[in-house]
C-alpha positions in Angstrom: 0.0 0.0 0.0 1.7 3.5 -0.8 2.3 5.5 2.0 -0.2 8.3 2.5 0.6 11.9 1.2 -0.3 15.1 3.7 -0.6 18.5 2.0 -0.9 19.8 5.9 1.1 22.7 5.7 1.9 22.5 1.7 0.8 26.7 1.7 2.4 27.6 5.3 3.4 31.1 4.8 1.6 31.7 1.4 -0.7 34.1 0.9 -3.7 32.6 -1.8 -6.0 35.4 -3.1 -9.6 33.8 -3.9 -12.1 35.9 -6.0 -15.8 35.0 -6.0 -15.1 33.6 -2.6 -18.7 33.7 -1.2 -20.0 30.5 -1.8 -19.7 26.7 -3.9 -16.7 26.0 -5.3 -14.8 29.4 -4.2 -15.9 28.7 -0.4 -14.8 25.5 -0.9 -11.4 26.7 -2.0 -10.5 29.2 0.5 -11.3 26.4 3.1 -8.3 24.4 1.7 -6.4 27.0 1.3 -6.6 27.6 4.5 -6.4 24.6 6.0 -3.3 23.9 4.0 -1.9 26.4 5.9 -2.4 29.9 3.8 -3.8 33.4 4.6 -6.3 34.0 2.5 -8.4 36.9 1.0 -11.4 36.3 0.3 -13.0 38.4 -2.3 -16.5 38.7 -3.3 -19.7 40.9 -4.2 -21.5 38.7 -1.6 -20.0 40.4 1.2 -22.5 39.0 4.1 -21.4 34.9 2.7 -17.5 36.3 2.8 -17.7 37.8 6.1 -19.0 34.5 7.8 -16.8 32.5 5.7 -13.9 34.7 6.8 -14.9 34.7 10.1 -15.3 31.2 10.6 -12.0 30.1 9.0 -10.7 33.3 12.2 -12.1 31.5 14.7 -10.3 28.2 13.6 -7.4 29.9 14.0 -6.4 31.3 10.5 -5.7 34.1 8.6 -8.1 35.5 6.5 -9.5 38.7 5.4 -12.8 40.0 3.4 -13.0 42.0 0.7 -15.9 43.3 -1.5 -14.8 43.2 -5.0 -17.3 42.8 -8.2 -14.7 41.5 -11.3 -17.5 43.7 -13.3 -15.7 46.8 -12.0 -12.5 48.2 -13.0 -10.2 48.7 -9.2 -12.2 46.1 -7.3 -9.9 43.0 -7.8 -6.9 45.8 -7.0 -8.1 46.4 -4.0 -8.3 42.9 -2.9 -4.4 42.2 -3.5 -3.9 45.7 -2.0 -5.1 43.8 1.3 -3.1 40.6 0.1 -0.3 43.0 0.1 -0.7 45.2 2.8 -2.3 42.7 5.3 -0.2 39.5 4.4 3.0 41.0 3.0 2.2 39.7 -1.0 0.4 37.0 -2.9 2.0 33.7 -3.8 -1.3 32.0 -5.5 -4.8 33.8 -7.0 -7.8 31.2 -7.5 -9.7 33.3 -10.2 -13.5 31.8 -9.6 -16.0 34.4 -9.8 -19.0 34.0 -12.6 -22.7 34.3 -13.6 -24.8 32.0 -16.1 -27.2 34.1 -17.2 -30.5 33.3 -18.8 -31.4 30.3 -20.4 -32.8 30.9 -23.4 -31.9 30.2 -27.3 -28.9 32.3 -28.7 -31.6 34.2 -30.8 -33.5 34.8 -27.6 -30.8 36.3 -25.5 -30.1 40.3 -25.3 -27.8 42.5 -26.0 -27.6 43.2 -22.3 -27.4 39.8 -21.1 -24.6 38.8 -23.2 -22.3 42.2 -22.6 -23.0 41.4 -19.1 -22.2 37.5 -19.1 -18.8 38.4 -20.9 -18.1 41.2 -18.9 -18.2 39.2 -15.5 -17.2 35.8 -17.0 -14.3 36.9 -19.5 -13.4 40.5 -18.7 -13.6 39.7 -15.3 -10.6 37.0 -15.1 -8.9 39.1 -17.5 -9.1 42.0 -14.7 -8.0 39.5 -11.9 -5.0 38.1 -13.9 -4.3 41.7 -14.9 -4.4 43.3 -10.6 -2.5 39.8 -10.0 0.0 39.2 -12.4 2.2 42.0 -10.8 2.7 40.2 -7.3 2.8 37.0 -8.8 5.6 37.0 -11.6 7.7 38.3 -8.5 7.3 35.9 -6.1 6.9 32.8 -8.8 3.3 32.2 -7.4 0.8 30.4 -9.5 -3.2 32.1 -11.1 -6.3 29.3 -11.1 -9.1 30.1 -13.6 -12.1 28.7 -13.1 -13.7 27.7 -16.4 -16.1 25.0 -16.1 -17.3 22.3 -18.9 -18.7 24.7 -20.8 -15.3 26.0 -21.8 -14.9 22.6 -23.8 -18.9 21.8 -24.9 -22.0 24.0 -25.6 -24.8 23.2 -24.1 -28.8 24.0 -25.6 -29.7 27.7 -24.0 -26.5 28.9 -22.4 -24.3 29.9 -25.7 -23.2 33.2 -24.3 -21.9 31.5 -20.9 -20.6 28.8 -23.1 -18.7 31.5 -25.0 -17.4 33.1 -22.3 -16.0 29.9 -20.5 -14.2 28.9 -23.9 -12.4 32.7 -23.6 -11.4 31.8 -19.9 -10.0 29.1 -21.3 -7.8 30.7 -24.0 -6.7 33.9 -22.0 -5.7 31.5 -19.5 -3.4 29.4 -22.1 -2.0 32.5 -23.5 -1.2 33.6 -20.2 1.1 30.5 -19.5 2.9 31.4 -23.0 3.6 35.0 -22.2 4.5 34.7 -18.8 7.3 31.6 -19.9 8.7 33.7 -22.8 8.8 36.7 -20.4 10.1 35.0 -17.5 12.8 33.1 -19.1 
């Protein structure tokens, strides 16, 4: 039988930033994170959800930090690694998480409105995280998670525009690995 692997204490002394922090899978995140060990921020437009998360992962014990931030808005995501920075001392890892579906309806069906506002949260938004991030990161060597989801590789009946915007997610964060190796090396 192989011996067990612990990742106790794998982010001692890292700070992890996590955007759309309030509930599911960003929740879910920041609790490892911080489990593992790491201070985290938690950023979110939920900010009742991110409080209680942050202070419940406090009274364990940990480090952690809310901050309302809407990746719809230019300066939000900024402010939440100014806090990373000014709080914690940096940011070693950003799990970029924050998105909306939308309506379900058939592409012919959706508005004008919907879809700026599904790529403007879903695309534009993780392009403004990476963008506040990349800064702190490149410095320190620390490491950006996009959240895509399977509708970055398939479309599904009804949710083009979300399906759209998880394919970008998925290309700005290839061509983020590319320019970041040829400008690192």
């Amino acid at each position: 039988m192989p011996a067990e692997t612990s990742l106790t204490g794998r982010f001692d002394g890292k700070v992890v930033l996590v955007v759309g922090a309030s509930v599911g899978i960003g929740a879910a995140a920041a609790r490892l994170f911080s489990e593992l060990g790491a201070a985290v921020v938690l950023a979110s437009r939920n900010m009742e959800a991110t409080r209680a998360l942050a202070d419940e992962l406090v009274g364990l014990g940990r480090q952690a930090a809310a901050v309302e931030a809407d990746v719809g808005h230019d300066g939000d995501v900024e402010r939440a690694v100014a806090v990373a920075v000014e709080r914690y001392g940096g940011l070693d890892a950003a799990f970029n998480n924050a998105g909306i579906q939308g309506p379900a309806r058939p592409l012919a069906e959706q508005s004008d409105v919907d879809f700026d506002r599904i790529l403007n949260v879903n695309l534009k938004g993780i392009w403004r995280s990476m963008r506040a991030e990349l800064p702190e990161l490149i410095d320190r060597g620390g490491a950006i998670v996009n959240t895509a989801s399977v509708g970055g590789l398939i479309v599904a009946p009804g949710i083009s525009p979300y399906c759209a915007s998880k394919h970008g997610v998925i290309g700005l964060s290839r061509g983020r690995r590319s320019t970041t190796r040829r400008r690192c090396a």
